[in-house]
PDB file of N, CA, C and O in Angstrom:
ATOM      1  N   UNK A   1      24.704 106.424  49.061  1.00  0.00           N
ATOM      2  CA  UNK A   1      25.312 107.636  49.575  1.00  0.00           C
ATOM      3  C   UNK A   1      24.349 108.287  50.560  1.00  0.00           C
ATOM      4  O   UNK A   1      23.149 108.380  50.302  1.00  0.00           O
ATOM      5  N   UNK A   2      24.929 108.772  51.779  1.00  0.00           N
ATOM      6  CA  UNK A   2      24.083 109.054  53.059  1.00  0.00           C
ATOM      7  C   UNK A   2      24.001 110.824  52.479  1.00  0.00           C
ATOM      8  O   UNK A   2      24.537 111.174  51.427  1.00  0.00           O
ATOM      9  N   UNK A   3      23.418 111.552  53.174  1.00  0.00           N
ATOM     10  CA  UNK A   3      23.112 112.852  52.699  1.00  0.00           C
ATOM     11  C   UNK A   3      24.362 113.419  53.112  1.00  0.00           C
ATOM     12  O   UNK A   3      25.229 113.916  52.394  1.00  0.00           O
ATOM     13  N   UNK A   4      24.346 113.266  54.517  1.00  0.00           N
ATOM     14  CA  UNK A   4      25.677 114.006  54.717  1.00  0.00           C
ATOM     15  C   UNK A   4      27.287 113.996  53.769  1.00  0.00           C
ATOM     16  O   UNK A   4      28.166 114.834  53.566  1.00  0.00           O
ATOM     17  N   UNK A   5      27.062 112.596  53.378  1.00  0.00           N
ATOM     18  CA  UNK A   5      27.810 112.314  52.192  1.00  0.00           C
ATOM     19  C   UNK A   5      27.922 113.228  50.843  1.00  0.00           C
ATOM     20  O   UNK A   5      28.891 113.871  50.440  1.00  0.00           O
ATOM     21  N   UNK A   6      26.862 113.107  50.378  1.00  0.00           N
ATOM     22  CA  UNK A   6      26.323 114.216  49.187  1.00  0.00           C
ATOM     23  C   UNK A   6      26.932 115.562  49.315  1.00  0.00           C
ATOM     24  O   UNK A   6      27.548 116.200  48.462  1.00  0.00           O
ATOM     25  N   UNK A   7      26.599 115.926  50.743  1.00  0.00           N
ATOM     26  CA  UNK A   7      26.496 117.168  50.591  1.00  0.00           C
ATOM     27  C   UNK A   7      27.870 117.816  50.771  1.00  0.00           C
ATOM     28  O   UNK A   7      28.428 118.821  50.331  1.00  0.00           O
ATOM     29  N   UNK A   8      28.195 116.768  51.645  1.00  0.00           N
ATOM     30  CA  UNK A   8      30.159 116.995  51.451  1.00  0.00           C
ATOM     31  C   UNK A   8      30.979 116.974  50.107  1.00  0.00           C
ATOM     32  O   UNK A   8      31.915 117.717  49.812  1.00  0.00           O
ATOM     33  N   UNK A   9      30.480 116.061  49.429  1.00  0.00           N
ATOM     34  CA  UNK A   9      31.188 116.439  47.895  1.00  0.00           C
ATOM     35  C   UNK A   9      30.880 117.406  47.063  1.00  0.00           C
ATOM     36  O   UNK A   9      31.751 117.965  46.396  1.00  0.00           O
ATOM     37  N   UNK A  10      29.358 117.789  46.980  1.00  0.00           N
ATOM     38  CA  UNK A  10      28.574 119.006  46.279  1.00  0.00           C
ATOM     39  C   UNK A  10      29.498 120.420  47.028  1.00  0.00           C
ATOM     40  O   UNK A  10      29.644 121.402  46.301  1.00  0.00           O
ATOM     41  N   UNK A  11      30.074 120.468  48.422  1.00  0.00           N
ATOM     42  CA  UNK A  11      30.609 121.347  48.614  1.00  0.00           C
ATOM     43  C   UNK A  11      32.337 120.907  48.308  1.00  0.00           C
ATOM     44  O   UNK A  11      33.193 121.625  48.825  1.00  0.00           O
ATOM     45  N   UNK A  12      32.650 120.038  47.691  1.00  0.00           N
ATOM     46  CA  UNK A  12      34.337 119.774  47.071  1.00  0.00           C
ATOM     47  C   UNK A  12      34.232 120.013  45.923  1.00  0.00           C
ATOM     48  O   UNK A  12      35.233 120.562  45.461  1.00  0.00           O
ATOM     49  N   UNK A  13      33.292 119.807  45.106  1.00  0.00           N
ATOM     50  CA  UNK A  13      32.853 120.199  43.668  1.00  0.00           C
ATOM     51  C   UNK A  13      32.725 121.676  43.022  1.00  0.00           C
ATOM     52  O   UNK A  13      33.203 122.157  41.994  1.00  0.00           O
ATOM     53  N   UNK A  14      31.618 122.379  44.364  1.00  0.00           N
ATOM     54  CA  UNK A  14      31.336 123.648  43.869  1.00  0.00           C
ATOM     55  C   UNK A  14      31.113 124.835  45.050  1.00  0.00           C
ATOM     56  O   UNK A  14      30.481 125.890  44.982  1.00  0.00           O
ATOM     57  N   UNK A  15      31.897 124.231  46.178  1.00  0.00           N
ATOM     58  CA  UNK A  15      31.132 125.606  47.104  1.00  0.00           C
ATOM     59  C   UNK A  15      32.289 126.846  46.793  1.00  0.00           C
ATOM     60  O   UNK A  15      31.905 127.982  47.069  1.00  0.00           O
ATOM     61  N   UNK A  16      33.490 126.720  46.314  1.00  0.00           N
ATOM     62  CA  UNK A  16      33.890 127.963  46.603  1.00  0.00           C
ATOM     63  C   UNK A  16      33.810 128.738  45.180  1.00  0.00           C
ATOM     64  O   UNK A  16      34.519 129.721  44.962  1.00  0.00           O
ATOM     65  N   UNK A  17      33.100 128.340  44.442  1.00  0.00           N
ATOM     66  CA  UNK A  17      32.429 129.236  43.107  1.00  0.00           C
ATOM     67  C   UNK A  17      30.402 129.458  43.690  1.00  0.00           C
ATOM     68  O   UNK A  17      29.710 130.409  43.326  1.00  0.00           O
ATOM     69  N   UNK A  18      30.081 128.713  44.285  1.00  0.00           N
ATOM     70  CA  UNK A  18      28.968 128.702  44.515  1.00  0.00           C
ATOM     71  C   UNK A  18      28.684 130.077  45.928  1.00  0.00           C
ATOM     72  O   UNK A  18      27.945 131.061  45.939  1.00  0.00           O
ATOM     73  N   UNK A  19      29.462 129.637  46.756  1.00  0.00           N
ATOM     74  CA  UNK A  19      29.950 130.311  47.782  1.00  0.00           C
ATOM     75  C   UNK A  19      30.246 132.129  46.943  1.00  0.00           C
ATOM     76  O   UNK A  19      29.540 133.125  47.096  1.00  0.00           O
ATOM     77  N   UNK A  20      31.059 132.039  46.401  1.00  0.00           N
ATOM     78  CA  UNK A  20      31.805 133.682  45.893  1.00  0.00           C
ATOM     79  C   UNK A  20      30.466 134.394  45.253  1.00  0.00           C
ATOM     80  O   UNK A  20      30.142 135.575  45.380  1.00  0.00           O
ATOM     81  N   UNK A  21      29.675 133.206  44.424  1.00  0.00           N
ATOM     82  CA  UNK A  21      28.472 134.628  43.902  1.00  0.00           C
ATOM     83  C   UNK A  21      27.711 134.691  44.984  1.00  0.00           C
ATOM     84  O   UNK A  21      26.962 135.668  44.991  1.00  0.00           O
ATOM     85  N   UNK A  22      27.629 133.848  46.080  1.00  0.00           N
ATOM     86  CA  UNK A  22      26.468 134.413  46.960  1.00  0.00           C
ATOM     87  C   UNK A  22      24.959 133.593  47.530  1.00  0.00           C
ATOM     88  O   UNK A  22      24.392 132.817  46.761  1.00  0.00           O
ATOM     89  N   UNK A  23      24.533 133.793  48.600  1.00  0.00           N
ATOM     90  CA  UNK A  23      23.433 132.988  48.638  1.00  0.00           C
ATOM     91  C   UNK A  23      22.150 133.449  47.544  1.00  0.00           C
ATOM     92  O   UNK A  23      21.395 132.579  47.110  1.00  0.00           O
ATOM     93  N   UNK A  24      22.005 134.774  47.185  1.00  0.00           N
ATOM     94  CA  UNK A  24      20.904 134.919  46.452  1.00  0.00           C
ATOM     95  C   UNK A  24      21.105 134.908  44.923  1.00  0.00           C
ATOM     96  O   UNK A  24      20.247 134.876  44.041  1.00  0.00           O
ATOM     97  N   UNK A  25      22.850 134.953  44.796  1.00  0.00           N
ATOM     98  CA  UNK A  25      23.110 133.905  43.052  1.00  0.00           C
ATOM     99  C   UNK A  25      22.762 133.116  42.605  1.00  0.00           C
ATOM    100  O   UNK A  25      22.298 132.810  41.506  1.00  0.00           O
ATOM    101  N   UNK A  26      23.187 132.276  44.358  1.00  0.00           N
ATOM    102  CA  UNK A  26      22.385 130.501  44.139  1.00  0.00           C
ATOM    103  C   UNK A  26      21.688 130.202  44.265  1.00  0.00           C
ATOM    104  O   UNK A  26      21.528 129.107  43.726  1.00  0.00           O
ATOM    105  N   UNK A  27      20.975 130.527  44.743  1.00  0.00           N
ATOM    106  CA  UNK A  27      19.575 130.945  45.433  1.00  0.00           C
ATOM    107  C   UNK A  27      18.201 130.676  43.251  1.00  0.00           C
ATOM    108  O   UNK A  27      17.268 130.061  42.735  1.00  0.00           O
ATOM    109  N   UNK A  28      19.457 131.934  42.982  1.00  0.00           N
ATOM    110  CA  UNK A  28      18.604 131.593  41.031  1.00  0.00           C
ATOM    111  C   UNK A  28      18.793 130.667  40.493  1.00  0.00           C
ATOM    112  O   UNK A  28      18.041 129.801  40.045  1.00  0.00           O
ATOM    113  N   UNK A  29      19.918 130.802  40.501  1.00  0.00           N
ATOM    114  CA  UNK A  29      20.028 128.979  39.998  1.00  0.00           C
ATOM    115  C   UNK A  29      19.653 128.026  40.759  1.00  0.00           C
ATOM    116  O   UNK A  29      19.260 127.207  39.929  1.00  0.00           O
ATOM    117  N   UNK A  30      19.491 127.537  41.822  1.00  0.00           N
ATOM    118  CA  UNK A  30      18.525 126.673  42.294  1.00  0.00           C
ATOM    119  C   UNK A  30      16.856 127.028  41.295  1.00  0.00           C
ATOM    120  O   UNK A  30      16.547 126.325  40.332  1.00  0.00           O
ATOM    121  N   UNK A  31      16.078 128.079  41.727  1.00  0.00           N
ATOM    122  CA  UNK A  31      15.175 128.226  41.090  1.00  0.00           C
ATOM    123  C   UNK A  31      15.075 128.119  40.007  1.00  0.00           C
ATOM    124  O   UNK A  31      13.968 128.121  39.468  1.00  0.00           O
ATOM    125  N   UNK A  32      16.240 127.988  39.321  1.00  0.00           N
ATOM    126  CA  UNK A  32      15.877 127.593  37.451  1.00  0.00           C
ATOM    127  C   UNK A  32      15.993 126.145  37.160  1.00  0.00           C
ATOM    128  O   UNK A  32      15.438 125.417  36.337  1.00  0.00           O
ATOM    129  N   UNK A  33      17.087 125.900  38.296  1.00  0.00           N
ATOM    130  CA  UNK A  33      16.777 124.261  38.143  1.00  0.00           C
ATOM    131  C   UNK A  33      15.679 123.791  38.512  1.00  0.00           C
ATOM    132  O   UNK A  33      15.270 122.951  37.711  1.00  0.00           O
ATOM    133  N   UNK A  34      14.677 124.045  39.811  1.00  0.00           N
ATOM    134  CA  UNK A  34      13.294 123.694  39.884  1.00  0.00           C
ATOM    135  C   UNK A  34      12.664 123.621  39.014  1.00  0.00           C
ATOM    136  O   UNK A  34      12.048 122.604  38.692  1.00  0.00           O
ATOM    137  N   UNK A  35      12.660 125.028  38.220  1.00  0.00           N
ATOM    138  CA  UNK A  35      11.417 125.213  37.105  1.00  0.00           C
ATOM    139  C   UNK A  35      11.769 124.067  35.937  1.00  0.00           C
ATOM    140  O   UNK A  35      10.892 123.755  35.131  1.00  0.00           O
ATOM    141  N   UNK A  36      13.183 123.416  35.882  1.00  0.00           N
ATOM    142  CA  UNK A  36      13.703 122.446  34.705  1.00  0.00           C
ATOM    143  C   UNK A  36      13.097 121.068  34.884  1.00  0.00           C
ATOM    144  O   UNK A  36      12.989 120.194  34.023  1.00  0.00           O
ATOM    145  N   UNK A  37      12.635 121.018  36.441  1.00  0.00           N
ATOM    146  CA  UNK A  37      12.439 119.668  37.012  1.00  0.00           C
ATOM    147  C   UNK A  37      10.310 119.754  37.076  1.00  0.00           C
ATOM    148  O   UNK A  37       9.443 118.880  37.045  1.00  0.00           O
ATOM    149  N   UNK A  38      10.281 120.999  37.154  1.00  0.00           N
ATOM    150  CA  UNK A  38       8.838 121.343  36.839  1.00  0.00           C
ATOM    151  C   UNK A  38       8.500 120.776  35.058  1.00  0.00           C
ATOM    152  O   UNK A  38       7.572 119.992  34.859  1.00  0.00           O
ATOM    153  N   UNK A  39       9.174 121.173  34.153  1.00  0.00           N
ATOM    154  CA  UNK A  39       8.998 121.627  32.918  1.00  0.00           C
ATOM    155  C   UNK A  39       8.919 119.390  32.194  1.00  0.00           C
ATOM    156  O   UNK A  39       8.144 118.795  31.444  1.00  0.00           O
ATOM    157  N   UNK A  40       9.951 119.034  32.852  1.00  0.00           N
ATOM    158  CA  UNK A  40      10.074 117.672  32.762  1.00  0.00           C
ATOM    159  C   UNK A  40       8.961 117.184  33.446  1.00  0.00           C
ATOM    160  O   UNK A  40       8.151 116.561  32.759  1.00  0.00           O
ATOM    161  N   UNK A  41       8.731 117.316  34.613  1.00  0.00           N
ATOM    162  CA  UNK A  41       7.472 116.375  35.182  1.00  0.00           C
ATOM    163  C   UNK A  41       6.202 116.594  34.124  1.00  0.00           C
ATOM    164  O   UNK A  41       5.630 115.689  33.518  1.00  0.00           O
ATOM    165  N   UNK A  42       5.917 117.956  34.053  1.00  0.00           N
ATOM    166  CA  UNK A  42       4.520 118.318  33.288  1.00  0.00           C
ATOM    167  C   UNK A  42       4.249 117.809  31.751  1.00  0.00           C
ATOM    168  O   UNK A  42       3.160 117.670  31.195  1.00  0.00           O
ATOM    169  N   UNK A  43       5.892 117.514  31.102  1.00  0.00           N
ATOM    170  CA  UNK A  43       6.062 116.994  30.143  1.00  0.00           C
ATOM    171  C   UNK A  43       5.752 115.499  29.874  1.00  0.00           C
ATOM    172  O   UNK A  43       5.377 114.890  28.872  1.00  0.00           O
ATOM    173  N   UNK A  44       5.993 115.206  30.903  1.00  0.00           N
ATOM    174  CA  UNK A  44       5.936 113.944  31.331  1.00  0.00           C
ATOM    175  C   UNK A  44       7.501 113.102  30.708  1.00  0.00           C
ATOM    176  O   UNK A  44       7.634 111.879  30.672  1.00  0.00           O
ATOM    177  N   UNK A  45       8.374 113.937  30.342  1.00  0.00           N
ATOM    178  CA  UNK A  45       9.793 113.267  30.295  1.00  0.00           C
ATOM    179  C   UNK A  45      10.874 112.535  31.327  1.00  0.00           C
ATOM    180  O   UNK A  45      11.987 112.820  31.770  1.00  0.00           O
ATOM    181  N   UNK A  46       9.963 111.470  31.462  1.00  0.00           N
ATOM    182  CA  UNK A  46      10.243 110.682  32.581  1.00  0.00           C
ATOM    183  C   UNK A  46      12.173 110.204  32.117  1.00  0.00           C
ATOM    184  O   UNK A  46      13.001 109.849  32.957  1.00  0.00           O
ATOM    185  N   UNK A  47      12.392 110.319  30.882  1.00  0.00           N
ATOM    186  CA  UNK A  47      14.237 109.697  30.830  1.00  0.00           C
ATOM    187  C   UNK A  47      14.910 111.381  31.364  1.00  0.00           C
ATOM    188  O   UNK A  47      16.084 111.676  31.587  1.00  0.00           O
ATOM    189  N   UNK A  48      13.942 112.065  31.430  1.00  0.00           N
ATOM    190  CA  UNK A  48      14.694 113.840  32.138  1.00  0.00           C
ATOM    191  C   UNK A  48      15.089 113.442  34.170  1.00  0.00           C
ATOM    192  O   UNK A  48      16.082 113.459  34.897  1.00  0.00           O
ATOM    193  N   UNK A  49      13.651 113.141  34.307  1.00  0.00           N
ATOM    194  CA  UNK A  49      13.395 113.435  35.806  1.00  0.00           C
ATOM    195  C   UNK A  49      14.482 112.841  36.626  1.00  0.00           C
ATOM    196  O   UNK A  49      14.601 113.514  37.650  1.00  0.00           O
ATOM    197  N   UNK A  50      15.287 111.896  36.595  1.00  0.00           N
ATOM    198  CA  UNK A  50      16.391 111.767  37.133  1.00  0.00           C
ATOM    199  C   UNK A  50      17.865 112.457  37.241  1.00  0.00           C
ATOM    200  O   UNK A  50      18.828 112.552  38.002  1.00  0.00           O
ATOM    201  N   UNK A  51      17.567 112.718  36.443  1.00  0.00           N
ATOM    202  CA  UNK A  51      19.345 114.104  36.087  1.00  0.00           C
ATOM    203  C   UNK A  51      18.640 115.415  36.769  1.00  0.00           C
ATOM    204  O   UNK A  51      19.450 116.127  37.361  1.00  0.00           O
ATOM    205  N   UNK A  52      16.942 115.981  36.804  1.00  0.00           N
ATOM    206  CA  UNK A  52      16.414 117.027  37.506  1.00  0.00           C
ATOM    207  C   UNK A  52      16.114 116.804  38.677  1.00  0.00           C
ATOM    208  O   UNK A  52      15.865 117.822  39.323  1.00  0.00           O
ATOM    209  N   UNK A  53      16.021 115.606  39.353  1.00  0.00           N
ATOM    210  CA  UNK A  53      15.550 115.559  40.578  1.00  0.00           C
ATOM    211  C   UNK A  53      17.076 115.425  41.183  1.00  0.00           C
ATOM    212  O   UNK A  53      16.967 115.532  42.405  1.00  0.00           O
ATOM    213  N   UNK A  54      18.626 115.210  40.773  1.00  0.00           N
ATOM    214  CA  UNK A  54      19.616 115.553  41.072  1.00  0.00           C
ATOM    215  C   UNK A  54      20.402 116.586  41.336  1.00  0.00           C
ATOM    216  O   UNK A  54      21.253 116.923  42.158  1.00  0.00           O
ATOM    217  N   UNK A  55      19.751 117.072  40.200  1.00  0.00           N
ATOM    218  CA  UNK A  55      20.466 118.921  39.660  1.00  0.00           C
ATOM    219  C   UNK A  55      19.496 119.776  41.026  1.00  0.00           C
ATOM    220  O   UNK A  55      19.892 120.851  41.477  1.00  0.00           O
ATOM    221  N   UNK A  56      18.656 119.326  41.365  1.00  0.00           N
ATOM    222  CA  UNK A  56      17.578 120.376  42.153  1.00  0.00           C
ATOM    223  C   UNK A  56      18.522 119.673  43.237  1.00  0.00           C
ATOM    224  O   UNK A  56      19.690 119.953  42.969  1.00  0.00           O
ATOM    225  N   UNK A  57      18.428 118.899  44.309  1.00  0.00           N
ATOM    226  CA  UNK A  57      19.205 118.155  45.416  1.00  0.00           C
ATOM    227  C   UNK A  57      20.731 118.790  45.205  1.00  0.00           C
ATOM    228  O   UNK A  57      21.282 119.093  46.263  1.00  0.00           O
ATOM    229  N   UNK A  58      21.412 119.008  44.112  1.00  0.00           N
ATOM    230  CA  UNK A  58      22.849 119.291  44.317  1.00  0.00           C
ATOM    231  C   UNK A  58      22.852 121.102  44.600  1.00  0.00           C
ATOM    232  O   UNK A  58      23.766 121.711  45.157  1.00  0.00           O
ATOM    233  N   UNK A  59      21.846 121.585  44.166  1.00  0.00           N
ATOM    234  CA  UNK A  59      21.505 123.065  44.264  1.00  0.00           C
ATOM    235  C   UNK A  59      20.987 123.301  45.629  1.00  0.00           C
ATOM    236  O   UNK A  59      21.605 124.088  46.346  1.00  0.00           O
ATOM    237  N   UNK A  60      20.278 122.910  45.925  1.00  0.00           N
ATOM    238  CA  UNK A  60      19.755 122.593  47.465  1.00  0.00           C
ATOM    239  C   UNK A  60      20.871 122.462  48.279  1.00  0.00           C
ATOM    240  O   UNK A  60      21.026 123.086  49.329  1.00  0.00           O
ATOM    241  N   UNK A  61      21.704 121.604  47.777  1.00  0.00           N
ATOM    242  CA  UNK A  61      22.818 121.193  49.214  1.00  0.00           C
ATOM    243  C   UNK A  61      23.565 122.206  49.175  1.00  0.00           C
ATOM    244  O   UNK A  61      23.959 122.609  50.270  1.00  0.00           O
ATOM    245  N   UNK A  62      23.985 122.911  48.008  1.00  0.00           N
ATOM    246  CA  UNK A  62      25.309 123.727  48.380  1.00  0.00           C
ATOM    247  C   UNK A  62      24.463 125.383  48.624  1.00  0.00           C
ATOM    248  O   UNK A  62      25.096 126.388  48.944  1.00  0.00           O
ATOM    249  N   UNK A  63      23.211 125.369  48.432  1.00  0.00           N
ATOM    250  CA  UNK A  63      23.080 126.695  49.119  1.00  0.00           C
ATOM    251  C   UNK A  63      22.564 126.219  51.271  1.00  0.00           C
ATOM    252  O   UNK A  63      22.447 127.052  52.170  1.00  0.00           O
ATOM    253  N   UNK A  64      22.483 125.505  51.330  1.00  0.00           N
ATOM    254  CA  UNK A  64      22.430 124.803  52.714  1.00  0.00           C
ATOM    255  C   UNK A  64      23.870 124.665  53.060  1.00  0.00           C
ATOM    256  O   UNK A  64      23.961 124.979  54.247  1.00  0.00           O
ATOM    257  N   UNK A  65      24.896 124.385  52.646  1.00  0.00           N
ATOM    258  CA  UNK A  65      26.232 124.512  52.700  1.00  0.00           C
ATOM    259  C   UNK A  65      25.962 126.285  52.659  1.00  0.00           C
ATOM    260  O   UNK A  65      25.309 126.720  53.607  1.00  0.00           O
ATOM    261  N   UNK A  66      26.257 126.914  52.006  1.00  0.00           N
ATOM    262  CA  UNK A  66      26.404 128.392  52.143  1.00  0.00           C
ATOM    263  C   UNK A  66      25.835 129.013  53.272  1.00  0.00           C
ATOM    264  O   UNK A  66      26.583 129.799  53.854  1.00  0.00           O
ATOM    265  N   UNK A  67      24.558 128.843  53.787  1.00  0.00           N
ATOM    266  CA  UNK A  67      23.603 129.131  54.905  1.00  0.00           C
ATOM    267  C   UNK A  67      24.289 128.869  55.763  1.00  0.00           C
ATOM    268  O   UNK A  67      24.136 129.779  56.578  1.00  0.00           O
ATOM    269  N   UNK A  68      25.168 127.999  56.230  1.00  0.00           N
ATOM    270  CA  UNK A  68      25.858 126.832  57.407  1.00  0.00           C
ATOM    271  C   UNK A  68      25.023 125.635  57.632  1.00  0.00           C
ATOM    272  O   UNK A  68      25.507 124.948  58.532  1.00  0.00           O
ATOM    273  N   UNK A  69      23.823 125.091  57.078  1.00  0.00           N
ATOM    274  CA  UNK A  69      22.931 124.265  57.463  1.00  0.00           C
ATOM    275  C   UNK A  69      23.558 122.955  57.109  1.00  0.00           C
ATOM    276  O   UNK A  69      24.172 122.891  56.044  1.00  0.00           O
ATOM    277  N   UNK A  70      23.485 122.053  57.770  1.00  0.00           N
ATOM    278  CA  UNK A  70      23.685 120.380  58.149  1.00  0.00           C
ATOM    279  C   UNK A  70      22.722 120.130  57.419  1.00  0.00           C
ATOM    280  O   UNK A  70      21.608 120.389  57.874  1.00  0.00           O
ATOM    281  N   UNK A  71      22.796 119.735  56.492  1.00  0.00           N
ATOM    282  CA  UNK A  71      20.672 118.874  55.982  1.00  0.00           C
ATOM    283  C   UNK A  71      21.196 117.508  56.666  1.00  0.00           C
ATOM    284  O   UNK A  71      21.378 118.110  57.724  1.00  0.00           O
ATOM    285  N   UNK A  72      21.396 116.849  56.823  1.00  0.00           N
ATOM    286  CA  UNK A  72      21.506 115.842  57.564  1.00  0.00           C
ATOM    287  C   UNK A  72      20.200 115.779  59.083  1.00  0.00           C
ATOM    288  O   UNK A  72      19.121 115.269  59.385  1.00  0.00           O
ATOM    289  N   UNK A  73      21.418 116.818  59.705  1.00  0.00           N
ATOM    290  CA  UNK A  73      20.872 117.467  60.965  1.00  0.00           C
ATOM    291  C   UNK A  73      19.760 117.990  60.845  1.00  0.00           C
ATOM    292  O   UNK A  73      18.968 117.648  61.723  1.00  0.00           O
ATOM    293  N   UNK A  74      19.198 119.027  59.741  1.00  0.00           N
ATOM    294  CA  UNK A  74      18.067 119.643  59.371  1.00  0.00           C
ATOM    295  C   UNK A  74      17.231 119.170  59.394  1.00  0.00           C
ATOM    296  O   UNK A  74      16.198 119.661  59.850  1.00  0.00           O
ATOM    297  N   UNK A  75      17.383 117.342  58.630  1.00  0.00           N
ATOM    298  CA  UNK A  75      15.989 116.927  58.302  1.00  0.00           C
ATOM    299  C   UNK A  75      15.423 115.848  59.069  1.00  0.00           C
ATOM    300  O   UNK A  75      14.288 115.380  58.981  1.00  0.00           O
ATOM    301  N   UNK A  76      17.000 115.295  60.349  1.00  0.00           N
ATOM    302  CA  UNK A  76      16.699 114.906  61.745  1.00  0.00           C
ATOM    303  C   UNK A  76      15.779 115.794  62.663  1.00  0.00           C
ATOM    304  O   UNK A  76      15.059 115.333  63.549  1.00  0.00           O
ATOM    305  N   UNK A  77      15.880 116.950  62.381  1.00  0.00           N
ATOM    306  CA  UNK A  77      15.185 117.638  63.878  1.00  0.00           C
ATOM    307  C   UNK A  77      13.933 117.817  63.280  1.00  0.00           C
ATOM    308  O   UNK A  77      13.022 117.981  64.092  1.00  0.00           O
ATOM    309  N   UNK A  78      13.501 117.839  61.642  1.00  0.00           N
ATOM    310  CA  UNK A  78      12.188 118.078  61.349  1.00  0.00           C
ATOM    311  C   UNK A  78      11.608 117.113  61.023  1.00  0.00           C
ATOM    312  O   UNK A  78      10.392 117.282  61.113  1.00  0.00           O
ATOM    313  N   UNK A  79      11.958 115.928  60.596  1.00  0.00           N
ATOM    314  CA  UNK A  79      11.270 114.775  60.253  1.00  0.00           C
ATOM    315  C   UNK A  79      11.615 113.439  61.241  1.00  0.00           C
ATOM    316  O   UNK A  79      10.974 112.427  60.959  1.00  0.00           O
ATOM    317  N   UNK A  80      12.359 113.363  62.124  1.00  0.00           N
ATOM    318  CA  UNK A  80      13.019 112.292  62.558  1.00  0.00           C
ATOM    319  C   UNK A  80      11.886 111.745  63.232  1.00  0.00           C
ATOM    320  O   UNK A  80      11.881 110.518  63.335  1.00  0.00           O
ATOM    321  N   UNK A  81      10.742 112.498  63.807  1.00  0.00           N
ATOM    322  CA  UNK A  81      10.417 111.995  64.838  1.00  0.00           C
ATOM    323  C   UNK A  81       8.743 111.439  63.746  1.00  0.00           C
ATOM    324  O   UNK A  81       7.880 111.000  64.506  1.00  0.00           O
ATOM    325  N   UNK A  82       8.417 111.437  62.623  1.00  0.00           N
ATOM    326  CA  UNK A  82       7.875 111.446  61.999  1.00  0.00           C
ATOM    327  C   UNK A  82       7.203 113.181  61.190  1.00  0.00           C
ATOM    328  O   UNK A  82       7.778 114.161  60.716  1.00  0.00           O
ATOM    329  N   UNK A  83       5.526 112.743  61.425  1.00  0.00           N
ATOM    330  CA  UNK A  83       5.251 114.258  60.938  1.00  0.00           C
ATOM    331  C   UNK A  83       5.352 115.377  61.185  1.00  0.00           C
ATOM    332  O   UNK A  83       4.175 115.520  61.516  1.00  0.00           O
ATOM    333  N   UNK A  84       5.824 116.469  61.333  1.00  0.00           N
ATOM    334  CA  UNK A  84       6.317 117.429  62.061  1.00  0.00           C
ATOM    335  C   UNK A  84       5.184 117.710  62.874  1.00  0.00           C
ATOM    336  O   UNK A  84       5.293 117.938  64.079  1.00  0.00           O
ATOM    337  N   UNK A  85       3.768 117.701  62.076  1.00  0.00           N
ATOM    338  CA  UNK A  85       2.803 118.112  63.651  1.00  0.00           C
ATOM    339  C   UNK A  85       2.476 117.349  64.071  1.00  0.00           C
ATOM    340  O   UNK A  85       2.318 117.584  65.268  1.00  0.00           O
ATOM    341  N   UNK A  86       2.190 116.281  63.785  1.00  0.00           N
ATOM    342  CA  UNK A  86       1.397 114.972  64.819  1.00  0.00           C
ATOM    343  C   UNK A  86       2.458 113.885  65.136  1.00  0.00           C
ATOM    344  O   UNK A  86       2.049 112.884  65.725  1.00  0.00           O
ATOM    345  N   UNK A  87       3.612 113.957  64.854  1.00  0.00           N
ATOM    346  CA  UNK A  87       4.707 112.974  65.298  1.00  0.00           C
ATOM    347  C   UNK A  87       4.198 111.348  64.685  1.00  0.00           C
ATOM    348  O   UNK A  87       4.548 110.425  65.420  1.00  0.00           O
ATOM    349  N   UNK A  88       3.572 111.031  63.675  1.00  0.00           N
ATOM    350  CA  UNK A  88       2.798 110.404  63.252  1.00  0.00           C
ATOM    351  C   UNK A  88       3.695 109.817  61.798  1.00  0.00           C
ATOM    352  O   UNK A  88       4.089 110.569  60.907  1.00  0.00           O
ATOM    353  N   UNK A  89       3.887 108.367  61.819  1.00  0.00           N
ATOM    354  CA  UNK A  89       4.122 107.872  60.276  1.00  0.00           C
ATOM    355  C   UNK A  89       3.092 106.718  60.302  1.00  0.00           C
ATOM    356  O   UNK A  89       3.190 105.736  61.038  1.00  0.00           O
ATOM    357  N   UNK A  90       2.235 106.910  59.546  1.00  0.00           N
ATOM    358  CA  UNK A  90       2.146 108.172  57.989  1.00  0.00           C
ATOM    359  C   UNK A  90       1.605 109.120  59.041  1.00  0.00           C
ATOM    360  O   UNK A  90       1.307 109.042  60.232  1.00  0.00           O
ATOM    361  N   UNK A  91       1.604 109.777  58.371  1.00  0.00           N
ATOM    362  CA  UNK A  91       0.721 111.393  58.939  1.00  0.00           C
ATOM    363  C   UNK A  91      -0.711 111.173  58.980  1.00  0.00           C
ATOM    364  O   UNK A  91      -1.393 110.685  58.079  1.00  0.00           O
ATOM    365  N   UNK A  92      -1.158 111.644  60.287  1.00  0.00           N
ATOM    366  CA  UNK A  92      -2.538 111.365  60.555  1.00  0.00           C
ATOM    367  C   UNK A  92      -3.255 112.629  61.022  1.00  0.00           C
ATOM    368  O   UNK A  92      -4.056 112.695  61.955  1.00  0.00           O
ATOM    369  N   UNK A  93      -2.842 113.632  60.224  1.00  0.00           N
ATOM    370  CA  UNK A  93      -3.812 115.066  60.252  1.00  0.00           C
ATOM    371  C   UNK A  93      -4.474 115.106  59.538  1.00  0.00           C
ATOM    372  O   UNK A  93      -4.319 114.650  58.405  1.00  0.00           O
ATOM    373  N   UNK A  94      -5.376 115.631  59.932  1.00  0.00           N
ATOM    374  CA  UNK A  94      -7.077 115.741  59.095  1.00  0.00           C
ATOM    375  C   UNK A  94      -6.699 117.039  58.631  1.00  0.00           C
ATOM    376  O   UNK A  94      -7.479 117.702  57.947  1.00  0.00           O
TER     377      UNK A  94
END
């Protein structure tokens, strides 16, 4: 699944409940899902980190959906060309 993909269903799924409370509703719940995906890594509950590194990405997309943001497009104009400051893969800043 391409991102733009993702992010089109995450908004058929949930943008117009996600959408109605608001960007800084979702905005918390994104942040509680981080701290869930924090709480698993430090744990080291590696059978967690896949359902959290999802739940954080599906929270992400639909407040980027709410914003108007393309992540597609977003992460073409900031990463496409490699590192954002040295245009460099891998990154070659000191």
């Amino acid at each position: 699944m391409q991102i733009a993909e993702f992010q089109k269903l995450i908004e058929a799924i949930y943008f117009e409940r996600d959408s109605a409370r608001g960007l800084a509703g979702t905005h918390m719940w994104f942040c509680e899902e981080v701290g869930e995906l924090t709480r698993a890594l430090r744990r080291g509950q590696t059978e967690e980190l896949e359902g959290e590194f999802a739940d954080v990405f599906a929270w992400l997309s639909t407040l980027a959906s709410i914003a108007g943001i393309d992540l597609t497009e977003a992460v073409r104009k900031k990463y496409g060309e490699g590192c954002p400051r040295c245009a460099s893969t891998p990154c070659a800043c000191a």
